[in-house]
C-alpha positions as CSV (number, residue, x, y, z in Angstrom):
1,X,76.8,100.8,-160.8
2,X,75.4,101.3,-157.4
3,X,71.8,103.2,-157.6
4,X,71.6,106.9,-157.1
5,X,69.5,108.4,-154.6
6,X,66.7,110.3,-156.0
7,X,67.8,113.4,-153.8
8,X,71.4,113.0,-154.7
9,X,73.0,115.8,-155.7
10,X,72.7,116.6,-159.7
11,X,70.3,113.3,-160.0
12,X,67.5,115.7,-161.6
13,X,69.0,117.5,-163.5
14,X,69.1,116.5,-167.2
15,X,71.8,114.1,-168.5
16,X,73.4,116.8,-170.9
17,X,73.5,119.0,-167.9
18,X,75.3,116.5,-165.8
19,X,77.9,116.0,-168.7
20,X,78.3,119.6,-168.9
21,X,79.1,119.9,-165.7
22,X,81.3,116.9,-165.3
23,X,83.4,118.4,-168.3
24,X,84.1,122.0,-167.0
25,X,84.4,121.0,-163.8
26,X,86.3,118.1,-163.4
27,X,89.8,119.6,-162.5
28,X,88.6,122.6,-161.1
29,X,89.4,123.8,-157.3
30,X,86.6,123.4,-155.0
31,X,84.5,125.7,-153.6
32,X,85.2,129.0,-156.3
33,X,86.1,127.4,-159.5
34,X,83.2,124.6,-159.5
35,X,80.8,127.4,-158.0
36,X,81.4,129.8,-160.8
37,X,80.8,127.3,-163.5
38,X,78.4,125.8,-162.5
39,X,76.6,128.9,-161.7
40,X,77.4,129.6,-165.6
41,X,75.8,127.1,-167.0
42,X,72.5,127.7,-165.7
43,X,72.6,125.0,-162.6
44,X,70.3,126.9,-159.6
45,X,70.8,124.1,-156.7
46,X,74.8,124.5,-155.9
47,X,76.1,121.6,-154.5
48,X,77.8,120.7,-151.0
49,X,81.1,119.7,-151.4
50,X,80.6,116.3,-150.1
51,X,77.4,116.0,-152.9
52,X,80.3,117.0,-155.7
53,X,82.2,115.1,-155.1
54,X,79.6,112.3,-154.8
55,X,78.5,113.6,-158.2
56,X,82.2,113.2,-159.4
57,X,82.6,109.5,-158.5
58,X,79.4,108.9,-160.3
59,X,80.5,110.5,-163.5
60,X,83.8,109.4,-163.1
61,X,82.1,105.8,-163.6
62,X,80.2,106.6,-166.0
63,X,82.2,108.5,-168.1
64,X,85.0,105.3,-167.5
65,X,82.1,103.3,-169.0
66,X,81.1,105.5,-171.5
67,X,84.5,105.1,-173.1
68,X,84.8,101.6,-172.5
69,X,81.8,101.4,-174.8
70,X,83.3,104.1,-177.3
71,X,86.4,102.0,-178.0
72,X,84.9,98.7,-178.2
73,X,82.9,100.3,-180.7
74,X,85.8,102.1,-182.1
75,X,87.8,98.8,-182.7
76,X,84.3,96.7,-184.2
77,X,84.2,99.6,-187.0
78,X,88.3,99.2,-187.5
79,X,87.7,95.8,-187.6
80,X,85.2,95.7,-189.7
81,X,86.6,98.0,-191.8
82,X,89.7,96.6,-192.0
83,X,88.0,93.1,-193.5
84,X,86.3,94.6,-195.9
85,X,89.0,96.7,-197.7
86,X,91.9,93.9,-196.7
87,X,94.0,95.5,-194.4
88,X,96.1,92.8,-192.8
89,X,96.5,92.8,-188.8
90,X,100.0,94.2,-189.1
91,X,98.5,97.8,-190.1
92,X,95.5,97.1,-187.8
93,X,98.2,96.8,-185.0
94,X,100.0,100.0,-185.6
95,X,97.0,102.0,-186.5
96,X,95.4,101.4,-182.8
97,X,99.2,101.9,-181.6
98,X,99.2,104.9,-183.5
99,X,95.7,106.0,-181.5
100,X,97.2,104.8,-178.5
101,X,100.3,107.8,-179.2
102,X,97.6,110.2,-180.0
103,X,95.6,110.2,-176.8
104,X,98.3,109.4,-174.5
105,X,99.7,112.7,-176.2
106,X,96.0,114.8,-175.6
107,X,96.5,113.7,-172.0
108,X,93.4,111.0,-172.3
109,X,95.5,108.0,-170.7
110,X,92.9,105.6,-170.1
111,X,92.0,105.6,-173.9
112,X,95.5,105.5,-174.6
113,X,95.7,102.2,-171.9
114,X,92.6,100.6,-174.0
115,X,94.2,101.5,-177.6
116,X,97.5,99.6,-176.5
117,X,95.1,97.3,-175.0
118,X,93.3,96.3,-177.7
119,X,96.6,96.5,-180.3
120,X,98.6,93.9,-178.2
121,X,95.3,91.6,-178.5
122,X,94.8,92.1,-181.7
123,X,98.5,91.4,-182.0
124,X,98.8,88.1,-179.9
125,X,95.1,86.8,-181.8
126,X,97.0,87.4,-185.1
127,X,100.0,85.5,-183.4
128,X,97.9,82.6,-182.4
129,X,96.3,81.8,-185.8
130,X,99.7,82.2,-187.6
131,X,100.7,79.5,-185.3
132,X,97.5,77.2,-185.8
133,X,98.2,77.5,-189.7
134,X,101.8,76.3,-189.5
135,X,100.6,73.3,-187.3
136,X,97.9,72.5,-189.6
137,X,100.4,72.7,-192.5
138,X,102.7,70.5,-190.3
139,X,100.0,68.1,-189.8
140,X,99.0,68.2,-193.2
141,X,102.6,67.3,-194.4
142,X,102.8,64.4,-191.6
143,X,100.1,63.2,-193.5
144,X,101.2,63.4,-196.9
145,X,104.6,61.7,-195.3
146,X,102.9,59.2,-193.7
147,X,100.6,58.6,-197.2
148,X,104.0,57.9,-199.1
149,X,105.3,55.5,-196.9
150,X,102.3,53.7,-196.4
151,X,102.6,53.5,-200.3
152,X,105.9,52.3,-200.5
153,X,105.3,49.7,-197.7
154,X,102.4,48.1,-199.7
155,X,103.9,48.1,-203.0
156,X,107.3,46.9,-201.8
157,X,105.1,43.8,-199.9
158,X,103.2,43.2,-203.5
159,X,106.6,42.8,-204.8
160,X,107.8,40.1,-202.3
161,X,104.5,38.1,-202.4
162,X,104.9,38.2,-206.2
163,X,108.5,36.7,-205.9
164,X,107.5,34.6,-203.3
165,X,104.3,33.5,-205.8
166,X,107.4,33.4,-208.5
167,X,109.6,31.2,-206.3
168,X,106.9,28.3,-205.4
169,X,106.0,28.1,-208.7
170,X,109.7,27.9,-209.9
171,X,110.1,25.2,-206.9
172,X,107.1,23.4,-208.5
173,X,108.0,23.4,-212.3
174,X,105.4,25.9,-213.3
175,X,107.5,28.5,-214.6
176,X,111.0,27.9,-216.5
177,X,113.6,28.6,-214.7
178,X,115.4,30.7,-217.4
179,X,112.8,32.9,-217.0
180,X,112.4,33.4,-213.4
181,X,115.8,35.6,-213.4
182,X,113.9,38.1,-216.0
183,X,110.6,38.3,-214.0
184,X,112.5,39.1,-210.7
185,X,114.3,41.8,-212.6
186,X,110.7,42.9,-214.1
187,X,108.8,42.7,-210.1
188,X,111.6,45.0,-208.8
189,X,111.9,47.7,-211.9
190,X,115.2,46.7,-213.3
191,X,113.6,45.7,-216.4
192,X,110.4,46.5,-218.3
């Protein structure tokens, strides 16, 4: 926000002033309608009209700001209230949609733009982390996949170096070979 000239129309008077003016004047017809109000309200200096509207822009910003700062604040205490009692993003969404309605219907669009705003974030943020669980949960079942193979690949390799430990020793008279049928049979499960 660009500085304001000391000398600037409405400058010295006091910030509820200002507001007060802002608000009753805003959409009314210059010279008579601002005039008259203004006039009402206790302001002595009257304005040129080049200094109202000068004034106007001002306010304009700062009221903009104002209610940037209101909704942000707005959507922390939904948030916040929203993780302590439970409420799940879905019924976050639609209750800032539901705002969104409410002052796009009392004629306050750029609250209504900020609502929607800050619903469809809220929305896609809620998106994003469903998707990161269900890759984590496909990662995590990769794994597990991976695990039981690697399983099966070292037990079904400690079954052929035990029949090829079986077969030398058959080869070299060690074990009898009536035998050697039954211990295959026992290295690969047939028997117990």
């Amino acid at each position: 926000m660009k500085k304001t000239r000391i000398d600037a129309w409405g400058a010295d008077l006091p910030e509820k002033i200002q507001w007060d003016c802002y608000d009753l004047c805003r959409a009314l017809p210059w010279p008579q309608g601002v005039l008259d109000q203004l006039g009402a309200i206790g302001v002595q200096r009257l304005p040129t009209r080049a200094g109202w509207y000068r004034f106007l822009g001002r306010m304009r910003q700062a009221d903009a700001e104002r209610r940037i700062e209101k909704i942000a604040q707005s959507v922390a205490e939904a948030q916040d209230v929203a993780d302590r009692h439970g409420i799940r993003d879905k019924v976050f969404v639609e209750t800032l949609k539901t705002l969104a309605i409410d002052r796009a219907m009392s004629g306050d669009n750029k609250a209504a733009l900020s609502f929607a705003g800050a619903a469809a974030a809220v929305w896609d943020r809620a998106q994003k982390e469903k998707e990161l669980e269900l890759k984590a949960a496909r990662q995590r079942t990769a794994d597990e996949q991976l695990k039981l193979a690697r399983e099966k690949f070292e037990a079904a390799e400690r079954r052929l170096a035990a029949m090829a430990e079986l077969s030398d020793a058959a080869r070299g008279g060690k074990v009898d070979p009536a035998k050697v049928a039954d211990e295959i049979d026992r290295i690969l499960g047939r028997k117990k």
